[in-house]
C-alpha positions in Angstrom: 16.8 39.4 -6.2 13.9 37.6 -4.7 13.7 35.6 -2.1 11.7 31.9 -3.5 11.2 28.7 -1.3 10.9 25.8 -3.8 8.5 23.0 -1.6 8.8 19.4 -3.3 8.3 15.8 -2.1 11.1 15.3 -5.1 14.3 13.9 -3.9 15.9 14.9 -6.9 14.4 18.8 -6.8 17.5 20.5 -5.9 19.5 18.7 -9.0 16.3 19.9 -11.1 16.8 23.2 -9.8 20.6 23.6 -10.9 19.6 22.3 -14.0 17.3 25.0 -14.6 19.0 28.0 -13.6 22.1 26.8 -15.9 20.1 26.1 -18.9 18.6 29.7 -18.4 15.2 28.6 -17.8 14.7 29.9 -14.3 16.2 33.6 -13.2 19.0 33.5 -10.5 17.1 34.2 -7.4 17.6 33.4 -3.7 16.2 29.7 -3.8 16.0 27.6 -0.5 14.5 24.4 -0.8 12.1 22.1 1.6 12.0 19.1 0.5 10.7 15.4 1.4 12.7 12.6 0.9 10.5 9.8 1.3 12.4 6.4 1.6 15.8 7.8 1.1 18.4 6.2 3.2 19.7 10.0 3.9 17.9 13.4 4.2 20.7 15.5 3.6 21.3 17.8 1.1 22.9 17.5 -1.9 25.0 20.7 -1.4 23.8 22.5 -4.7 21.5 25.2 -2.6 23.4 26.6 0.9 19.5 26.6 2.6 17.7 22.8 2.0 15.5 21.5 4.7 15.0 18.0 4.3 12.3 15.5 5.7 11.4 11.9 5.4 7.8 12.2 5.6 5.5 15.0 5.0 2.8 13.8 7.4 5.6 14.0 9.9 4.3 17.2 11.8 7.5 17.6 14.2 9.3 18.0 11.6 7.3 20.1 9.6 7.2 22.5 12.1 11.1 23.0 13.0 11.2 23.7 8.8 8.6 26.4 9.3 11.0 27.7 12.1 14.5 27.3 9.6 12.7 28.6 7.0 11.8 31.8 8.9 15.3 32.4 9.4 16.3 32.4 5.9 12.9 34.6 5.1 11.4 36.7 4.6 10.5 35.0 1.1 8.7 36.8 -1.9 7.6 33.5 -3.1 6.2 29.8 -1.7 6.0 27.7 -4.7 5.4 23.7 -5.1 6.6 21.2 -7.9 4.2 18.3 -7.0 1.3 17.1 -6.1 2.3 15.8 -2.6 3.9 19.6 -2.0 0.9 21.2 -2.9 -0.8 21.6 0.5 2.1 21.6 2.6 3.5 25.0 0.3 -0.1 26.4 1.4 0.7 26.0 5.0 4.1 27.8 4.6 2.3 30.5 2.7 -0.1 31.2 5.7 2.5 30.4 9.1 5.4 32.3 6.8 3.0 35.5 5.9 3.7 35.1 2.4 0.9 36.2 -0.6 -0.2 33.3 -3.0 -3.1 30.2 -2.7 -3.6 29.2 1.1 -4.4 25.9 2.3 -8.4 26.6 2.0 -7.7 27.5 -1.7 -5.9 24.3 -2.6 -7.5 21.7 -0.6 -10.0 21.5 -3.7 -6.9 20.1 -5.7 -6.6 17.4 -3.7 -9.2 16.1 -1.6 -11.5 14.7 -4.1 -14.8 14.9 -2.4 -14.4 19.3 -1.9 -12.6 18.9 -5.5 -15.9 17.8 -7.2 -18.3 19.8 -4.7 -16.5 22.7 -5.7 -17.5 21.8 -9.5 -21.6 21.3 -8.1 -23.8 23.9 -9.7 -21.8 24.8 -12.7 -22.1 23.7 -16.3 -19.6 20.8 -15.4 -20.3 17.0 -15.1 -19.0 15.4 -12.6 -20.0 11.5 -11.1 -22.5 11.5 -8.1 -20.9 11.1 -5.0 -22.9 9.0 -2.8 -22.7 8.3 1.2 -22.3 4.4 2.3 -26.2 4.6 3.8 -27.0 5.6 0.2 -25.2 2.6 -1.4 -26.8 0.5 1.8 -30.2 1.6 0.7 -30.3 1.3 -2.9 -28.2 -1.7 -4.3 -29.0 -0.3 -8.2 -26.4 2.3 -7.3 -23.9 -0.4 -7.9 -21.4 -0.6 -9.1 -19.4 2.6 -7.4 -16.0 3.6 -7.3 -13.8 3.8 -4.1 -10.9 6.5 -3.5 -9.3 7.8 -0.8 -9.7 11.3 -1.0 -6.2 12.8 -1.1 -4.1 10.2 -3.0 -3.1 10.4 -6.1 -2.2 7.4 -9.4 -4.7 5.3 -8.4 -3.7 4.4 -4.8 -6.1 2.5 -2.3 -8.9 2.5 -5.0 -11.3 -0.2 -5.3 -15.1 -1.2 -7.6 -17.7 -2.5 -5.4 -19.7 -4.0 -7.5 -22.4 -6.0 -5.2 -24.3 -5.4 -2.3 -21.7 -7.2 -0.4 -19.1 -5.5 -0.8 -21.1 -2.8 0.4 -21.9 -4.1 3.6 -18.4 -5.5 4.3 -16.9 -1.6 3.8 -19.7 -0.2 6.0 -18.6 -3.0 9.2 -15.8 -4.2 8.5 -13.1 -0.9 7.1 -10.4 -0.8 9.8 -8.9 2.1 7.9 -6.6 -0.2 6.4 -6.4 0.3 1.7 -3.4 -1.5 0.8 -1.2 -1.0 -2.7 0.1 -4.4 -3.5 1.5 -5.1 -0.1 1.8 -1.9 1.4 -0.9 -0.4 4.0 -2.7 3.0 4.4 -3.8 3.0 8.0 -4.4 6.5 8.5 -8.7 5.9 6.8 -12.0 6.4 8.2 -14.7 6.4 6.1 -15.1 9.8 6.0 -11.8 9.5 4.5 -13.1 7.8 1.1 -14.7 9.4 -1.9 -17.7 6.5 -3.1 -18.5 8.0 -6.5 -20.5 6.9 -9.5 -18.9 4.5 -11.5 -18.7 6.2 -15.2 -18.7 4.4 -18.8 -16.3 6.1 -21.0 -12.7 6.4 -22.4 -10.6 8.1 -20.2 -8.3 10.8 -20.9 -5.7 13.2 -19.2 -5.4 16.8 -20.5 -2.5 18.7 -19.9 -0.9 22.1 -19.8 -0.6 25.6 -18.0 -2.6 28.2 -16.9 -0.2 31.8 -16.4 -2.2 35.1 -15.8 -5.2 33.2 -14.7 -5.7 32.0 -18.2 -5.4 28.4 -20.0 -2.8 28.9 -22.4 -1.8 25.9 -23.6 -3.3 22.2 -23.1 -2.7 18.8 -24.8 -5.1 15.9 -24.7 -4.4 12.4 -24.8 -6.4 9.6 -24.4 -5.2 6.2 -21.9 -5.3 3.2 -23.4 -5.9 1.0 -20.0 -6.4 2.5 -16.6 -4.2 3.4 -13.4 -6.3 1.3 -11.5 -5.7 -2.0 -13.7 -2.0 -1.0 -13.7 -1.8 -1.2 -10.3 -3.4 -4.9 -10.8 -0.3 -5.5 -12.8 -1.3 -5.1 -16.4 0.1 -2.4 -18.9 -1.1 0.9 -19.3 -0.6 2.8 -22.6 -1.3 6.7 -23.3 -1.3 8.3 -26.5 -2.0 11.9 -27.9 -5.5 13.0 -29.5 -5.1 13.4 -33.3 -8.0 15.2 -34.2 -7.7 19.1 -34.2 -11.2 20.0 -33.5 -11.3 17.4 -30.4 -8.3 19.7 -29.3 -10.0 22.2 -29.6 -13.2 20.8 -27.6 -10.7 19.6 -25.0 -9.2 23.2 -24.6 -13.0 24.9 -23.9 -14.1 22.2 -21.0 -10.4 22.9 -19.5 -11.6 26.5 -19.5 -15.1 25.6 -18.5 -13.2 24.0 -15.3 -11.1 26.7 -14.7 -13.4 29.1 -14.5 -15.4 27.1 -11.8 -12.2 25.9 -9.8 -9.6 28.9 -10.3 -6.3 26.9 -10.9 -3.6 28.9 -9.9 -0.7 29.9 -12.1 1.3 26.6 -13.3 1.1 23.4 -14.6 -2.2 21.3 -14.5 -3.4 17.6 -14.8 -7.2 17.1 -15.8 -8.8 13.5 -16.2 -12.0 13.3 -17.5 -14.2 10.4 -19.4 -15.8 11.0 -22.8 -18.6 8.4 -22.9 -20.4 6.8 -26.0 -23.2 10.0 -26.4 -19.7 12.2 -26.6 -20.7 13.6 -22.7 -17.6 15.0 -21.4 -17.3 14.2 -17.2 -14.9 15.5 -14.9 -12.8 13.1 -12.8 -10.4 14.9 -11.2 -7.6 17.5 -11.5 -4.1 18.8 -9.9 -2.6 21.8 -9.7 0.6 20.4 -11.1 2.6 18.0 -13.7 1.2 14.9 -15.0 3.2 12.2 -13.6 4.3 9.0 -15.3 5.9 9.8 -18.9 3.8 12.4 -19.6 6.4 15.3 -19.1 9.0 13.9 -21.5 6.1 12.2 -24.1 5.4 15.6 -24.0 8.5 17.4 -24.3 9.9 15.0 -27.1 6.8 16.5 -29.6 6.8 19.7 -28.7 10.0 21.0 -26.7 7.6 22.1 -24.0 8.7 20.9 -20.1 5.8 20.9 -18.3 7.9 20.1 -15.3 10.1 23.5 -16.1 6.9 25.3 -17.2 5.3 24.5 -13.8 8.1 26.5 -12.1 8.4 29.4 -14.4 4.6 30.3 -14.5 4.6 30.4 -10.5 7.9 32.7 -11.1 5.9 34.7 -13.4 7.6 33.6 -16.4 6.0 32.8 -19.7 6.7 29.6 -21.4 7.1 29.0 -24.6 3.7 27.9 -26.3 4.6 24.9 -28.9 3.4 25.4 -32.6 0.6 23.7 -34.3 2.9 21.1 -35.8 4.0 19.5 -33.1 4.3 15.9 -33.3 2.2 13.5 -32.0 3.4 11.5 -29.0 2.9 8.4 -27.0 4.3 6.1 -24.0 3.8 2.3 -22.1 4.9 0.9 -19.2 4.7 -2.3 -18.2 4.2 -2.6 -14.2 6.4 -4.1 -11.4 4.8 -7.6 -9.7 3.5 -8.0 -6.5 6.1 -9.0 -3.6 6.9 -12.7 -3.7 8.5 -14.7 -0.9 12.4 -14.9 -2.3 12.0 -11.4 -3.9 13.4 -12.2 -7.4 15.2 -10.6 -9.7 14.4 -9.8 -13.4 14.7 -13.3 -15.6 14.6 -13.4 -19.3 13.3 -9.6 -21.4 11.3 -10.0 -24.6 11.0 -7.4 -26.8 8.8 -7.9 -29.7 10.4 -7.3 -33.0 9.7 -3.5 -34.0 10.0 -4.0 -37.8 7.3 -2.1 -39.3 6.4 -0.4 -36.1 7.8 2.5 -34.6 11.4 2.9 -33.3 10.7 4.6 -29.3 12.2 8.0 -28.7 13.7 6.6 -25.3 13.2 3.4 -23.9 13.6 2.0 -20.1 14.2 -2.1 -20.4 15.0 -3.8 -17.1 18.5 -5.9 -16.1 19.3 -8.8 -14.5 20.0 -6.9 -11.9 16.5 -5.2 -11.4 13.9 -6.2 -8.8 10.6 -7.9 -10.4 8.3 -7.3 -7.6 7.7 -4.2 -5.8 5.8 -3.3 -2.5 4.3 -0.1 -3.4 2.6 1.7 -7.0 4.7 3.4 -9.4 5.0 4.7 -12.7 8.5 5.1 -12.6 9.9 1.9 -10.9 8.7 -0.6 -13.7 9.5 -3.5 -15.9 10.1 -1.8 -19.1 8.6 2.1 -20.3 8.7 3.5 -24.0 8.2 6.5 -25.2 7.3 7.4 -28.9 6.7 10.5 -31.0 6.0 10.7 -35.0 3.6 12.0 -37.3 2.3 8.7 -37.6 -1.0 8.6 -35.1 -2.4 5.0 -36.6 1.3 3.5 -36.1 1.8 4.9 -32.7 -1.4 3.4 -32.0 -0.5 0.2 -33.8 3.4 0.3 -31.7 1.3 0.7 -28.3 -1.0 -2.4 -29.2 1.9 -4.4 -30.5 4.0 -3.7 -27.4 1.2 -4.3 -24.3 0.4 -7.5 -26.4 3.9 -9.0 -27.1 6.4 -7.7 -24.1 7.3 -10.1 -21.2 9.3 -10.1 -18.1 10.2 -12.9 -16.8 11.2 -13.6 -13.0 14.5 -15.5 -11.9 13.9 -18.5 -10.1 
């Protein structure tokens, strides 16, 4: 039996876990878990695993470094594996301090910090956007308008368009190291800590799958219909799977064209990239690991492939099951939470456009009464109202998504 410590910034990763191992999906090896639970009101276990080392915040170093010391009394391991994007770096550093084989911090830092993620891409046959230094966007104003990331987020936090000279020159003297998201503030910036990157023209899409054995064997595109970053501005963002075959196809060869540059390591993966008007395909940016949002389950509804579950087994070695050529095609929208208010209200009135003649969801999310309407930081998750669709039907999924990020409201109690 081998000896596996599961590293996750997932409260619910030890629940996950069970449900795994008792649907057969995962063997029955020696599992401890370290885990982050971010904003919990507790950081204890759940019980389900007898070796769980919990934290509340994975830039907490103290912390971090007791775990290394529990965790090398339940070692040694065989295997350091991550579910998330916010693991990722942290399951690197237990590799290396625990002595155990796999990707090392140096090897992984290119799936998250943006700037080495898209140097590491500099050379090869892929596009990426120009990354420019603020004296460059000081100098020459026709650089504008750029793009503004802090280099290790991920869904869109902290980022910002300058569009005017400006803006430019308030960044350069007046960034305290303060981005916020809605109301909540990332302190911990320099300017060295922000990605300023060519601002691209072009429909955005997210491709998705698994690489096992060093090879891509399975990927999915699907094209957004809005962006993260207007989502986090409080308007809907939509997603929905590319119908045509060949653009799959097309979609499949630039994953391997990255791959073969960047050397994703066995698992899940999460590629963005822009197709512009001329049909140029640009890399935005990539992670070793799920897409977030409704992207598993959109997924897993058409083609009973768990990306979530699939991330796990290919770092355990295991193949997953590659879906068929008939899967269905698949959709979701969510409708975003509001910036904080004074009184902090609760949900009001719900209107759901009338679906006659448009798709009926596969699962649905609509908010109660009893649900906030504002919230302080960005998610996917924690929304006003999510819906999920797969059919055969690509024009009427289209048509649903429309209808819905038209005609849906919240309303706020007074």
């Amino acid at each position: 039996m081998k000896k596996v410590l599961v590293v996750s910034s997932s409260s619910d990763i030890e629940q996950r876990l069970a449900r795994m191992l008792e649907k057969g999906a995962i063997p029955q090896e020696d599992y401890s878990v370290f885990v982050e639970k971010f904003g919990e009101e507790s950081s204890a276990s759940d019980g389900l695993f007898a070796n769980v080392f919990a934290i509340d915040d994975l830039r907490n170093r103290v912390a971090i470094d007791a775990g290394v010391e529990q965790c090398r009394s339940w070692g040694p391991f065989d295997l350091v594996i991550a579910t998330d994007e916010y693991s990722v770096i942290l399951a690197a550093e237990l590799r290396e301090r625990l002595a155990v084989a796999g990707p090392t911090v140096g090897e992984m830092l290119k799936f998250r910090d943006k700037v080495v993620m898209k140097e590491s891409l500099l050379g090869s046959s892929v596009r990426t956007p120009v990354l420019y230094t603020i004296d460059q966007l000081l100098a020459d104003h026709s650089l504008l308008p750029v793009v503004v990331k802090p280099r290790s987020y991920a869904g869109s936090k902290g980022i910002s368009v300058l569009r005017t000279p400006q803006e430019v020159l308030e960044l350069a003297k007046n960034f305290q190291g303060t981005l916020t998201d809605k109301e909540v503030a990332f302190t911990e910036f320099s300017l060295n800590d922000l990605e300023l990157e060519e601002f691209i023209v072009g429909e955005i899409l997210h491709i998705d799958g698994y690489i096992l054995g060093g090879e891509v064997m399975f990927c999915v595109p699907s094209q957004y219909v809005g962006t993260c970053l207007n989502y986090i501005n409080g308007q809907p963002l939509a997603s929905h799977s590319v119908e045509d075959r060949e653009e799959h196809k097309r979609w499949l060869e630039f994953s391997r064209e990255v791959h073969a540059v960047m050397q994703l390591p066995d698992g899940a993966f999460h590629l963005e990239a822009f197709l512009t008007s001329s049909g140029e395909r640009v890399f935005l940016e990539i992670g070793a690991r799920p897409g977030g949002c409704y992207i598993v389950p959109s997924i897993e509804y058409a083609t009973g492939l768990n990306l979530d579950v699939a991330h796990i087994q290919c770092q355990l070695g295991i193949a997953p099951q590659v879906p068929g050529e008939d899967s269905e095609q698949f959709g979701w929208v969510i409708f975003p939470k509001q910036a904080p208010q004074a009184h902090a209200p609760k949900v009001g009135e719900v209107s759901v456009p009338d679906l006659n003649g448009y798709l009926a969801p596969t699962w649905t999310f609509i908010p109660t009464n009893e649900d906030d309407y504002t919230g302080s930081f960005f998610s996917y998750t924690s929304n006003l109202g999510a819906f999920v669709f797969n059919s055969p039907d690509h024009r009427l999924m289209k048509d649903t998504l429309q209808h819905l990020m038209k005609n849906y409201r919240v309303g706020a109690q007074n």
